[in-house]
NUMI-332450 format. One record per residue (C-alpha): x, y, z; residue in three letters; chain. Coordinates in steps of 0.1 Angstrom, whole numbers, plus 2048, in hexadecimal, padded with zeros to 3 digits. Layout:
<rs>
r px = X	py = Y	pz = Z	code = ALA	unit = A
...
</rs>
This chain:
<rs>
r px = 565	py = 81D	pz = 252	code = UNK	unit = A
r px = 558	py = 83B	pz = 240	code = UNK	unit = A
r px = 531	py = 844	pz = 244	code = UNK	unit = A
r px = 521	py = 849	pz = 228	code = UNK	unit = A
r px = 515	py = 86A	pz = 223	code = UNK	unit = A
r px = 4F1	py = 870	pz = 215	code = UNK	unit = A
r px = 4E0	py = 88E	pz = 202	code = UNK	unit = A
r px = 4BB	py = 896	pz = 20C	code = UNK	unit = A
r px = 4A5	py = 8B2	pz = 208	code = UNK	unit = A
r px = 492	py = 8BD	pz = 229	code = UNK	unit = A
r px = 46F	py = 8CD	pz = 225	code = UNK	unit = A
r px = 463	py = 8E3	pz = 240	code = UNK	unit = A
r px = 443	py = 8F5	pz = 23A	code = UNK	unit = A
r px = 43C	py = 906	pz = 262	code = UNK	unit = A
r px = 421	py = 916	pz = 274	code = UNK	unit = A
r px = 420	py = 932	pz = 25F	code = UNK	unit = A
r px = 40C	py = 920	pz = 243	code = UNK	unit = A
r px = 423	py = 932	pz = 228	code = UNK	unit = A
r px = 436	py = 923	pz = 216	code = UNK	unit = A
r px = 44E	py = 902	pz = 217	code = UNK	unit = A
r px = 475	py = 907	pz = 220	code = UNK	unit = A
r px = 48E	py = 8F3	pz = 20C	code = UNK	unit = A
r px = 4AE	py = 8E8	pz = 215	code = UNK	unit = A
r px = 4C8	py = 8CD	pz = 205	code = UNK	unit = A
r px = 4DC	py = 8BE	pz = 21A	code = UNK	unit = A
r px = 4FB	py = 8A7	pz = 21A	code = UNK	unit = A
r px = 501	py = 88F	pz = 238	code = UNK	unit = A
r px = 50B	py = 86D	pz = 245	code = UNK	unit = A
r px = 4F0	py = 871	pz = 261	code = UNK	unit = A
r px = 50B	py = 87A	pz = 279	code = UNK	unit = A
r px = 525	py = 894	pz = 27F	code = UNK	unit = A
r px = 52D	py = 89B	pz = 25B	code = UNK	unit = A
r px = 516	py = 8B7	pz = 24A	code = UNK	unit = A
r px = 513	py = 8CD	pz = 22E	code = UNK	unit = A
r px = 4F9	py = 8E0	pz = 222	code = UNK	unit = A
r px = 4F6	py = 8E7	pz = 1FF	code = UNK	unit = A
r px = 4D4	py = 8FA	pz = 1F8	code = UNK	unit = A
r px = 4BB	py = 910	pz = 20A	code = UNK	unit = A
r px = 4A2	py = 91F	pz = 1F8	code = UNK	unit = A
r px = 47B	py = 926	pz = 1FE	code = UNK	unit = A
r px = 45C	py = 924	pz = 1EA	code = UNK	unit = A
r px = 43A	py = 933	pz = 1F2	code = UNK	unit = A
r px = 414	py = 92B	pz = 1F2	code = UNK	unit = A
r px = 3FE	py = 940	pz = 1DB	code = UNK	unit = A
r px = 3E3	py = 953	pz = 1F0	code = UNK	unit = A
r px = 3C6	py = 936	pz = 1EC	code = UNK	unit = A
r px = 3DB	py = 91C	pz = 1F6	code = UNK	unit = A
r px = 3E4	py = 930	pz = 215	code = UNK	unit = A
r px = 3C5	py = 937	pz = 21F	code = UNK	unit = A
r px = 3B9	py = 914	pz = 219	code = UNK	unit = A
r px = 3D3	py = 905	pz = 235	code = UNK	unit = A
r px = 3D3	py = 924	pz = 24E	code = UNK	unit = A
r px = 3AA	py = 91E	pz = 24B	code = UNK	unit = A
r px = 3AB	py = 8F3	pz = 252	code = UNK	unit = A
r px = 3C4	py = 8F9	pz = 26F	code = UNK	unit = A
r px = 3B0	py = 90F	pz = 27E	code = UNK	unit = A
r px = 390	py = 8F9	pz = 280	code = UNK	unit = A
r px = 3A7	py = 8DC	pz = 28F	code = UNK	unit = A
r px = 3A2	py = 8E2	pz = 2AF	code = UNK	unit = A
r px = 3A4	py = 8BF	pz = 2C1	code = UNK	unit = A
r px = 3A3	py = 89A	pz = 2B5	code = UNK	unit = A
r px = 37D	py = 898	pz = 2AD	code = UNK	unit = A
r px = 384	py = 8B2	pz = 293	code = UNK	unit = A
r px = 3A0	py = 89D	pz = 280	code = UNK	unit = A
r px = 383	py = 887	pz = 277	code = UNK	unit = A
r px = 36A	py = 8A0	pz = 272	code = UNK	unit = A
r px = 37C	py = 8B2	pz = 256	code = UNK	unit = A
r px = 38F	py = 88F	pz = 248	code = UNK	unit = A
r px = 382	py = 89B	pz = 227	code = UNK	unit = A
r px = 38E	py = 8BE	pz = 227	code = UNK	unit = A
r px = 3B1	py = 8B2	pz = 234	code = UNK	unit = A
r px = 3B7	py = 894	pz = 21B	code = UNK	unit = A
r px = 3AF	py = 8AB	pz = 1FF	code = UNK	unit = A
r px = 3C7	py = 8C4	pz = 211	code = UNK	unit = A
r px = 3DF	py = 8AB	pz = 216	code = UNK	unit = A
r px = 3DF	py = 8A0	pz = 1F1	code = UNK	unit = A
r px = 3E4	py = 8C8	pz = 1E3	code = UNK	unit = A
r px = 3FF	py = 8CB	pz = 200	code = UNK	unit = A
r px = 413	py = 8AB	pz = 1EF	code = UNK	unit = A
r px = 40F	py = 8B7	pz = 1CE	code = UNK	unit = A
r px = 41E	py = 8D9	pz = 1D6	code = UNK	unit = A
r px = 43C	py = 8C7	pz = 1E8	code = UNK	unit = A
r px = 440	py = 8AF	pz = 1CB	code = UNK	unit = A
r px = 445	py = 8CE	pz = 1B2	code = UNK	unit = A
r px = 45B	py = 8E1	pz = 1C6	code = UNK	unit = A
r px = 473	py = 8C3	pz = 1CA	code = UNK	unit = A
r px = 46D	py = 8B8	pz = 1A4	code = UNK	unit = A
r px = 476	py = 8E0	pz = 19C	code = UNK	unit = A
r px = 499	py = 8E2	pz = 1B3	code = UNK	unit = A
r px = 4A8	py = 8C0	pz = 1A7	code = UNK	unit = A
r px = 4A2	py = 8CD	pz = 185	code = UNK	unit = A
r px = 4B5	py = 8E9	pz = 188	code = UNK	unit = A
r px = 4D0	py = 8DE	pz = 1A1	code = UNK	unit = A
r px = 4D9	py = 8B8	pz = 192	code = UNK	unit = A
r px = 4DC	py = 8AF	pz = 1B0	code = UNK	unit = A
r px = 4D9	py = 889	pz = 1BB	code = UNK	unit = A
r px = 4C3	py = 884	pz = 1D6	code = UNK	unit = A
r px = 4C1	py = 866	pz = 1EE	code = UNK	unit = A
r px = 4A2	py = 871	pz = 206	code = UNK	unit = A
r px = 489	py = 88A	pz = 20D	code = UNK	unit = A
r px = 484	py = 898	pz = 22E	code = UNK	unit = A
r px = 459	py = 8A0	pz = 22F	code = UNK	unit = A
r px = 451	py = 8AC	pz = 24F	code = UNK	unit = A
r px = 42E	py = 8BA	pz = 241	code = UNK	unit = A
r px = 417	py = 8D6	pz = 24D	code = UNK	unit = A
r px = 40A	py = 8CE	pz = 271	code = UNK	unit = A
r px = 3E5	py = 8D1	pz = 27A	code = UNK	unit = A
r px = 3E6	py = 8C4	pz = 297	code = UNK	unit = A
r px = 3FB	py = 8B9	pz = 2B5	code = UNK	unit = A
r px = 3F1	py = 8AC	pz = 2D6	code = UNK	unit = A
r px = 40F	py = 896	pz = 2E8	code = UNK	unit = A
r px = 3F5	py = 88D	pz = 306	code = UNK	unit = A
r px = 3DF	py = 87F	pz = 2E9	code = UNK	unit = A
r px = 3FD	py = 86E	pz = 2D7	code = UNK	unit = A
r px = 3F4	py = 87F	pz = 2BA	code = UNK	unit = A
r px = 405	py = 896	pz = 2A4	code = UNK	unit = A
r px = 3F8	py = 89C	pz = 281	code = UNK	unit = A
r px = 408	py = 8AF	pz = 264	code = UNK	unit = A
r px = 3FE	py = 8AD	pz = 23E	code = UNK	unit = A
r px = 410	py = 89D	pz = 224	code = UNK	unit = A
r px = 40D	py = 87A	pz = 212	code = UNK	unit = A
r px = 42F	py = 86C	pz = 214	code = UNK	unit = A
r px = 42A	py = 84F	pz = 200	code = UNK	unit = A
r px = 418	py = 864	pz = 1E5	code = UNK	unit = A
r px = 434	py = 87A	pz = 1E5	code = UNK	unit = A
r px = 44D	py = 861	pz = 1E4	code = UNK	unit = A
r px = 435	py = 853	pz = 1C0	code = UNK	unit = A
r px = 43A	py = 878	pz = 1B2	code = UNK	unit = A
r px = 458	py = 87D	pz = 1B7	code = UNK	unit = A
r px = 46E	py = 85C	pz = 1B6	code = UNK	unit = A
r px = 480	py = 85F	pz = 1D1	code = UNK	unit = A
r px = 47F	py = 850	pz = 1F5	code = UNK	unit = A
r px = 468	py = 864	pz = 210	code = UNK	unit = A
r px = 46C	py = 868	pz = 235	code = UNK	unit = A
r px = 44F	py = 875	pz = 246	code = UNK	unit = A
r px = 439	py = 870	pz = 267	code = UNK	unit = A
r px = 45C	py = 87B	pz = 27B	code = UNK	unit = A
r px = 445	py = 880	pz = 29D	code = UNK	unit = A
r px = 432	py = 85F	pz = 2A0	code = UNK	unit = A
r px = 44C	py = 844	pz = 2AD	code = UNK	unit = A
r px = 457	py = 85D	pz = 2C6	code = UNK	unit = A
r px = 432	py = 865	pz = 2D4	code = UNK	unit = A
r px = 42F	py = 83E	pz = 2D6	code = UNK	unit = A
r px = 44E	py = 83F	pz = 2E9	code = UNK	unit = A
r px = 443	py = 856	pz = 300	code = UNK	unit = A
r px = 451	py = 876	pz = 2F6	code = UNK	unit = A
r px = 441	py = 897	pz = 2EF	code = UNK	unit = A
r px = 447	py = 890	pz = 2C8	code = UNK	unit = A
r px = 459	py = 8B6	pz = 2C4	code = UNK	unit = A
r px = 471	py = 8C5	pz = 2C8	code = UNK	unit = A
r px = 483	py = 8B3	pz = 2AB	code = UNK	unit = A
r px = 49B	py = 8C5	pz = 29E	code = UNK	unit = A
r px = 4B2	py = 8C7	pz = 2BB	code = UNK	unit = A
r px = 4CC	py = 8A8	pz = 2AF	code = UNK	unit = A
r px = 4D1	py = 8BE	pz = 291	code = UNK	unit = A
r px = 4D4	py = 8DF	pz = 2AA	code = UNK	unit = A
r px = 4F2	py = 8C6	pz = 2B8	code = UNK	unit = A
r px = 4FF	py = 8BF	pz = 296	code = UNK	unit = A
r px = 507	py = 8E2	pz = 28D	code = UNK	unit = A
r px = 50F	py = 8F0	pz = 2AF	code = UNK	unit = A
r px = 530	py = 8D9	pz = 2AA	code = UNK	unit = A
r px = 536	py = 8EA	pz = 28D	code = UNK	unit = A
r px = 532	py = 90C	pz = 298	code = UNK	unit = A
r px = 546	py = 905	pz = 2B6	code = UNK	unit = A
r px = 563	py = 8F7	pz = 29E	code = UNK	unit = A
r px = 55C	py = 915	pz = 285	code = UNK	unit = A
r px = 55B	py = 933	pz = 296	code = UNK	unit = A
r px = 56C	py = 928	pz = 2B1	code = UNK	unit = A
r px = 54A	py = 925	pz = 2CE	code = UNK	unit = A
r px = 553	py = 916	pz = 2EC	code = UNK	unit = A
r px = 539	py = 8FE	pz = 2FD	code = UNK	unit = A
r px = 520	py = 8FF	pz = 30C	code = UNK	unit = A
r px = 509	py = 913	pz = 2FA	code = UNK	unit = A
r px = 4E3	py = 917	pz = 2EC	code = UNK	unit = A
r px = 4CF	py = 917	pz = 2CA	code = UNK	unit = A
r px = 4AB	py = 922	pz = 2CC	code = UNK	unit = A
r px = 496	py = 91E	pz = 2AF	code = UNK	unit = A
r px = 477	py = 93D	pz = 2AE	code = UNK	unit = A
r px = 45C	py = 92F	pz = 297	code = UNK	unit = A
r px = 43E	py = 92B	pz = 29E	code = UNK	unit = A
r px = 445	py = 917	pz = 2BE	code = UNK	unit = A
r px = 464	py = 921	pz = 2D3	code = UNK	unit = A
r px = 47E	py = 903	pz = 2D6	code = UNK	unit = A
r px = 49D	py = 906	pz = 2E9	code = UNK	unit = A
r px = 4BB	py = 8EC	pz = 2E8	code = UNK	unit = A
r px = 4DB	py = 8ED	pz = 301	code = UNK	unit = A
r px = 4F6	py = 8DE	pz = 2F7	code = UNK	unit = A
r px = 510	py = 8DC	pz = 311	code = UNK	unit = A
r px = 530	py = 8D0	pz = 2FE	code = UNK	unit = A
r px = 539	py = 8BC	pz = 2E0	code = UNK	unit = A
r px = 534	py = 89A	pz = 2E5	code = UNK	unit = A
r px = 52C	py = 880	pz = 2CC	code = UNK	unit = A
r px = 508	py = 87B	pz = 2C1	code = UNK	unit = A
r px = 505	py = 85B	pz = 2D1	code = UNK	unit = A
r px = 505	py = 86D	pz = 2F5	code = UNK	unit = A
r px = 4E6	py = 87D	pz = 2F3	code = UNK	unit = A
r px = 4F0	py = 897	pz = 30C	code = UNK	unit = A
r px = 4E0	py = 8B5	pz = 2FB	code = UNK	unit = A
r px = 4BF	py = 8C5	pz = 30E	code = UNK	unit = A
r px = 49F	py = 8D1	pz = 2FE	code = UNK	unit = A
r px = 47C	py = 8E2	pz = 301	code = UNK	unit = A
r px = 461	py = 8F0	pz = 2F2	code = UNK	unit = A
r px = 460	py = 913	pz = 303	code = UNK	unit = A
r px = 445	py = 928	pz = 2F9	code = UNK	unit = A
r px = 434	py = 938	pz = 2D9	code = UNK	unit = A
r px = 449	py = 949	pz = 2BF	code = UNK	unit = A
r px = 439	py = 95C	pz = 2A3	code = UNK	unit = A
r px = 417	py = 949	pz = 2A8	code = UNK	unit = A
r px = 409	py = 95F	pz = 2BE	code = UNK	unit = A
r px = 412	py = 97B	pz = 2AA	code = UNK	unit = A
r px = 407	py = 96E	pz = 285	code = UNK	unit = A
r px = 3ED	py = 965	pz = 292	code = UNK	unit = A
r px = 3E1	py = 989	pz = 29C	code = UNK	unit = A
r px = 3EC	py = 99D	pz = 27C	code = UNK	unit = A
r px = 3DB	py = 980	pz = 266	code = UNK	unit = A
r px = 3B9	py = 985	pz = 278	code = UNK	unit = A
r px = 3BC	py = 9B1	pz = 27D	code = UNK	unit = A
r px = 3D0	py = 9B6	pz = 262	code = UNK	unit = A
r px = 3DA	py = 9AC	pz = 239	code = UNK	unit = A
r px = 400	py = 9A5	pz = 24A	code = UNK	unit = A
r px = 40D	py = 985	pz = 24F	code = UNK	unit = A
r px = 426	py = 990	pz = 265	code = UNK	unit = A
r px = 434	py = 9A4	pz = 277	code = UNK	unit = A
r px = 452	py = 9B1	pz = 263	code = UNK	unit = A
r px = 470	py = 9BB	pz = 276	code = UNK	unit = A
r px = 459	py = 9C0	pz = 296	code = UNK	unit = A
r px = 44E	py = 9E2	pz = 280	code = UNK	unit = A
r px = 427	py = 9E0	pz = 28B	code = UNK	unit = A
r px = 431	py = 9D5	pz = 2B1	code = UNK	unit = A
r px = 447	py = 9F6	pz = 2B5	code = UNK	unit = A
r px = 42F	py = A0D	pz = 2AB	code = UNK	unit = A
r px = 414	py = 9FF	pz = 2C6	code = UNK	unit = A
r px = 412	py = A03	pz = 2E7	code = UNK	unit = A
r px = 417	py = 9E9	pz = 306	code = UNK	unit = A
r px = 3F6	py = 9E6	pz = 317	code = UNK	unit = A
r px = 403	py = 9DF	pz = 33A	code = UNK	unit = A
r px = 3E6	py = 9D2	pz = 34B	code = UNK	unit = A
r px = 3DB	py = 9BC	pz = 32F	code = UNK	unit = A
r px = 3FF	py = 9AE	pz = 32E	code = UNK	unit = A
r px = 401	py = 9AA	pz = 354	code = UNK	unit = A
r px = 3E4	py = 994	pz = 355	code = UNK	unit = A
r px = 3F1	py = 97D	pz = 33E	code = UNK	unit = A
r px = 40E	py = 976	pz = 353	code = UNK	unit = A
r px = 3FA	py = 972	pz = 36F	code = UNK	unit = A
r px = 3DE	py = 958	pz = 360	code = UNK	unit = A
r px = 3F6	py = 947	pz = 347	code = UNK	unit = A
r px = 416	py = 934	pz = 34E	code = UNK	unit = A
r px = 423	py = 910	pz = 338	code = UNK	unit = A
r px = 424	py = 8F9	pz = 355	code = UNK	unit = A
r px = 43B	py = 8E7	pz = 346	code = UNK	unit = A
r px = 45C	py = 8E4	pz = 32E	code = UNK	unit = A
r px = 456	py = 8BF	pz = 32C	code = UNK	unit = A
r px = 43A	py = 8C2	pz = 315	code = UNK	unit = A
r px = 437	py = 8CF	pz = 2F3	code = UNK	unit = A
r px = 425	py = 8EB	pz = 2EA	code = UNK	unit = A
r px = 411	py = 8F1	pz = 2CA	code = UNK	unit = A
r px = 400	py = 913	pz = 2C0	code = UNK	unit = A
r px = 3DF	py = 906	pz = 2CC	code = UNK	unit = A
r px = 3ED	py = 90C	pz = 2F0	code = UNK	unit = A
r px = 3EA	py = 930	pz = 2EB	code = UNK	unit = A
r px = 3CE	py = 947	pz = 2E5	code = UNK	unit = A
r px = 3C8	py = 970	pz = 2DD	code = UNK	unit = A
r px = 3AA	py = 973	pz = 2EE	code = UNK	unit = A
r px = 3BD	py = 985	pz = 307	code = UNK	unit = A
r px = 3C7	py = 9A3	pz = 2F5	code = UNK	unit = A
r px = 3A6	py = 9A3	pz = 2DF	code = UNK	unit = A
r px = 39A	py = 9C9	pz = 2DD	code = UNK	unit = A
r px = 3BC	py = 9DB	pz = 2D6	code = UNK	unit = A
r px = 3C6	py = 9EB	pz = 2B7	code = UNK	unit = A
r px = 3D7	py = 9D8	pz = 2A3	code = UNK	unit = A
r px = 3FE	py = 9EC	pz = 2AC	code = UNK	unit = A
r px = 3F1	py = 9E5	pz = 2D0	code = UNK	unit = A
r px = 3E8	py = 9C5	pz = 2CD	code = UNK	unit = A
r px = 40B	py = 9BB	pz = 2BD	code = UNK	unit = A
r px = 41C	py = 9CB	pz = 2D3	code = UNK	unit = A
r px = 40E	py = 9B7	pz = 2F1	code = UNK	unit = A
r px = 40D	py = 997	pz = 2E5	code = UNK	unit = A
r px = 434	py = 99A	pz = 2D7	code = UNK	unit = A
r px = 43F	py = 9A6	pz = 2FB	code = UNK	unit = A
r px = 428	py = 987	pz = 30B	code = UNK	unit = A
r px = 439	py = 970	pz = 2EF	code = UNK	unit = A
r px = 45D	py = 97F	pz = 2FD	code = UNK	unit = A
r px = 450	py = 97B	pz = 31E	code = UNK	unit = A
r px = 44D	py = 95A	pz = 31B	code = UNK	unit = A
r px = 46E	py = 94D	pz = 30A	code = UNK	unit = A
r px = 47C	py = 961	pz = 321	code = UNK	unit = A
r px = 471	py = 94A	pz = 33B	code = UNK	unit = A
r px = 478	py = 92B	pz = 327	code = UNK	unit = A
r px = 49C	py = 939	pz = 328	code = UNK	unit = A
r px = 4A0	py = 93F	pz = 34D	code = UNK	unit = A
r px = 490	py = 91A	pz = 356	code = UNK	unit = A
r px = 4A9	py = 906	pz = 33D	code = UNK	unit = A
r px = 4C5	py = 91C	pz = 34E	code = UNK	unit = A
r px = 4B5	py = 915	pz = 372	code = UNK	unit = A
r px = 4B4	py = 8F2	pz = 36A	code = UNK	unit = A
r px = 4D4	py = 8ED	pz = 35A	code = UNK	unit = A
r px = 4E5	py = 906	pz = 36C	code = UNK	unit = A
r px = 4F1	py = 911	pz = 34C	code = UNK	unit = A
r px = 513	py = 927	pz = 34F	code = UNK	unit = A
r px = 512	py = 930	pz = 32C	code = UNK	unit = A
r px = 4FD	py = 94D	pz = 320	code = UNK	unit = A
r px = 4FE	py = 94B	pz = 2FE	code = UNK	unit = A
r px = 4DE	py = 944	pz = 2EA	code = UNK	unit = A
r px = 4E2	py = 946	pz = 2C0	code = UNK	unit = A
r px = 4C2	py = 948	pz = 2B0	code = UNK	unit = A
r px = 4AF	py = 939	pz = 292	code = UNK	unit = A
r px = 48C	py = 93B	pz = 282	code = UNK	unit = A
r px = 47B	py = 959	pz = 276	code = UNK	unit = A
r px = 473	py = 966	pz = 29C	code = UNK	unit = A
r px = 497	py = 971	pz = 29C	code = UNK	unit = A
r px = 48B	py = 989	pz = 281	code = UNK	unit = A
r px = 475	py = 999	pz = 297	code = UNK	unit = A
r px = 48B	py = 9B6	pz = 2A7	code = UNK	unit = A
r px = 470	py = 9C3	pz = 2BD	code = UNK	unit = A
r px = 46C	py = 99D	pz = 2CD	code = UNK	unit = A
r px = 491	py = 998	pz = 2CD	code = UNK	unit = A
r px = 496	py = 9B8	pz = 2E4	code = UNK	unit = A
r px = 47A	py = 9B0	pz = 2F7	code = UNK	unit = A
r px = 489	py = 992	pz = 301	code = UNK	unit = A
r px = 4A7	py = 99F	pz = 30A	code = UNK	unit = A
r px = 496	py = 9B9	pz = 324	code = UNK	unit = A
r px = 488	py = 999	pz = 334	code = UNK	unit = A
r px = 4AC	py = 98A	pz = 335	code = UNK	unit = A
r px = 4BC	py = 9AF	pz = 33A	code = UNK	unit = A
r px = 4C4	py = 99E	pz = 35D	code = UNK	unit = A
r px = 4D2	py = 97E	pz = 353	code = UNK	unit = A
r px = 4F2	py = 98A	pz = 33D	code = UNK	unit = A
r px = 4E1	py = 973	pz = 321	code = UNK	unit = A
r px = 4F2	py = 978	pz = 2FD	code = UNK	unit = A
r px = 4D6	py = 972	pz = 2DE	code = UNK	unit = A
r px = 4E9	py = 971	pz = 2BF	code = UNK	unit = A
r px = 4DF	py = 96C	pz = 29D	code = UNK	unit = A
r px = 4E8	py = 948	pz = 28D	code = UNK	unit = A
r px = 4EE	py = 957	pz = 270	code = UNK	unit = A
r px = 50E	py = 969	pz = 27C	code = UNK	unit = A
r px = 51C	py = 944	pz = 283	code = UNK	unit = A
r px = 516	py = 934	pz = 25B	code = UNK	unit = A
r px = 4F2	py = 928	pz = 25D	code = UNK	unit = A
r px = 4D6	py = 937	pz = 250	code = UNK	unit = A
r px = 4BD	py = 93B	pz = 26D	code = UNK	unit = A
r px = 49D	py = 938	pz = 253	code = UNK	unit = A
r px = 4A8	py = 911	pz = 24A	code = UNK	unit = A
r px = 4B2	py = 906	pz = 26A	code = UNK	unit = A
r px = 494	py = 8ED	pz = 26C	code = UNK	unit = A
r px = 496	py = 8E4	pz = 246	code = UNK	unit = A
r px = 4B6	py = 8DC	pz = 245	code = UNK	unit = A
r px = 4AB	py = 8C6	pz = 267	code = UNK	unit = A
r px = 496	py = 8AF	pz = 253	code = UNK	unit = A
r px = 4AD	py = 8AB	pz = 23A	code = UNK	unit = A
r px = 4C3	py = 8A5	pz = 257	code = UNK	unit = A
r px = 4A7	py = 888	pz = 268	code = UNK	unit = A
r px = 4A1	py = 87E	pz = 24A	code = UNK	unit = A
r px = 4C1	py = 86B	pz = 245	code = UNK	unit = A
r px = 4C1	py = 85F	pz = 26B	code = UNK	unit = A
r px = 4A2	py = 851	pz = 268	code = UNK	unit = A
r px = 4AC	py = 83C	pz = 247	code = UNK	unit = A
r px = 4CA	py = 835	pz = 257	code = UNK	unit = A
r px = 4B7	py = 827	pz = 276	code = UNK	unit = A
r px = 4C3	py = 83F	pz = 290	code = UNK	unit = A
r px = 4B2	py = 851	pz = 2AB	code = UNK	unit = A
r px = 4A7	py = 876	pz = 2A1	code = UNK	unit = A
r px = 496	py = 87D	pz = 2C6	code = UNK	unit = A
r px = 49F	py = 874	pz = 2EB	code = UNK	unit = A
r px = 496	py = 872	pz = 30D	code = UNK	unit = A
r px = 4A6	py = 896	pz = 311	code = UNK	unit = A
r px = 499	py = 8A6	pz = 2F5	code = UNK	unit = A
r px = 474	py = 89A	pz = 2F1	code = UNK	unit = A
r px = 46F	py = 889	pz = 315	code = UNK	unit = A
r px = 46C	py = 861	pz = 302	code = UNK	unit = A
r px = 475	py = 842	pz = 316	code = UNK	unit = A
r px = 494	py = 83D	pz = 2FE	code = UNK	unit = A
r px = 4A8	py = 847	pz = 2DD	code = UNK	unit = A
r px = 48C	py = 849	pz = 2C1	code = UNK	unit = A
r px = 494	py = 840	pz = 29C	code = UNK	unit = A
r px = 471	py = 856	pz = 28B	code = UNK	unit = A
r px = 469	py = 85A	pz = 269	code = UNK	unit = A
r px = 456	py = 843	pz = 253	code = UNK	unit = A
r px = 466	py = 83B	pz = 232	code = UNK	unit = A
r px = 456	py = 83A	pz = 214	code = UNK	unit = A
r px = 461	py = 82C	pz = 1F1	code = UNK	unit = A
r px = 446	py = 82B	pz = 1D8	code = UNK	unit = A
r px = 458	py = 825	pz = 1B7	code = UNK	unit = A
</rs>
């Protein structure tokens, strides 16, 4: 019997705090997938400022309730903005949509606290815009046990079987996603969805780390191309150091950018100071790497990268001096007919339709829970 196959928009607005990625999707929640739209819109300046500001003062759980007021009316703004851009592509496009995919802006995540937060009013935005919501992906799997992230690695094993089909990839091999977190998957061949064979982690910062130095020394956002990091210089002690007093203890838990801190490089210029904390960020996905091929004693060297990190050319060959020793292969994701920028979009989308469709979206392998874990509240408020 023939699935049937679903079209969802997936919502993705990341650590970055600029803008919300778009993508629309076609699936039966399974194998088959195509993806039909990708496209990006950005915050105005204010409204910028206004989230990068409120995630900054959440700093642990007493401050969720400290701030409520600040955050609902946040929260409100955020779901307005999402409610337009939707309105505004299924205007243009005609296209018939069955579910959104709203994974929200995080402000905070804490999986020993069973507690991960993100704005966005899924039952509001399910009123606006007349269609059916899926939000809260995180919470059933935190009361399950797990770490409540990665999540996008069941769609990492989605399109890894058509890569291998398309340009002809042989098994096993790797996807790591570079946003604001590091997240790895392994997928070692290319068995059904049911067999939840696939391996994940959070490994280490991405572009937090780095964002996070230019938007507090600098009017950049980013750093584009790696352009400010090459024309620094490496402060070697100040880099030794952190490798000495700073190590993730373990892959099993999930990182958020709270886990990490500047105060280490504080003092440098601001070319110094990118230059450091983008060969510490390489420093440690590099590590990340050489544990998930330790542990899996992973044959295959080749890694294909998403998210804007892969961007970053300076971090990218940084990475590979780290791994000059391990005959790793990092290749773009783009070179293999996915655009790296909508990986995780397209992924909610993607969970979106699982979750409806009452099928798990994380597993003991991927986020550490007891079992298979359907996540994602639905909302239908018309």
């Amino acid at each position: 019997m023939k699935k049937k196959v679903l079209t969802a928009i997936g919502l993705m607005s990341g650590t970055s705090m600029d803008g919300v990625d778009l993508s629309i999707i076609e699936s039966d929640g399974n194998k088959q997938l195509s993806t039909i739209l990708d496209t990006y819109f950005e915050f105005d300046q204010a409204f910028k400022e206004k989230i990068i500001g409120l995630r900054s003062k959440i700093l642990k759980q007493q401050d969720l309730l400290k701030y409520s007021k600040e955050i609902n009316s946040l929260e409100t703004e955020f779901t307005l903005f999402n409610s337009k851009i939707i309105d505004e592509v299924v205007s243009k496009n005609k296209q018939t949509i069955d579910l959104v995919g709203f994974h929200g802006q995080t402000l905070f995540h804490d999986s020993s606290k069973k507690i991960s937060i993100q704005l966005g009013n899924g039952n509001l935005l399910s009123k606006l815009t007349k269609k059916i919501i899926v939000n809260n992906f995180r919470q059933n799997d935190l009361k399950n046990g797990g770490q409540g992230a990665p999540l996008t690695p069941i769609y990492h094993k989605v399109i890894s079987k058509i890569i291998s089909k398309n340009k002809n990839i042989s098994f096993p091999f790797n996807i790591i996603n570079i946003g604001g977190i590091t997240n790895l998957t392994h997928i070692p061949n290319d068995n059904e969805l049911a067999n939840s064979n696939f391996t994940a982690y959070d490994i280490g910062p991405g572009n937090c780390l780095i964002d996070e130095w230019l938007r507090k020394n600098s009017k950049f956002k980013f750093d584009k191309n790696g352009n400010i990091a090459k024309r620094g210089k490496l402060n070697e002690l100040i880099i030794n150091q952190a490798k000495e007093n700073f190590n993730i203890s373990s892959y099993d838990i999930s990182l958020d950018i709270k886990d990490f801190d500047l105060s280490f490089i504080r003092g440098l210029s601001l070319e110094d100071g990118c230059t450091t904390i983008t060969n510490f960020t390489a420093y440690l996905i590099s590590n990340g790497i050489k544990h998930l091929n330790r542990s899996l004693k992973n044959d295959n060297k080749l890694f294909l990268l998403s998210g804007g990190g892969r961007k970053n050319s300076f971090l990218i060959n940084s990475i590979k001096q780290y791994l000059s020793d391990d005959k790793i292969e990092l290749l773009d994701i783009d070179n293999f007919g996915f655009n790296g920028d909508f990986i995780e979009s397209q992924a909610f989308g993607y969970l979106a339709i699982r979750s409806f469709l009452n099928l798990a979206i994380s597993f003991p392998e991927t986020t550490r829970c007891k079992s298979p874990t359907v996540g994602g509240d639905i909302n239908k408020n018309f």
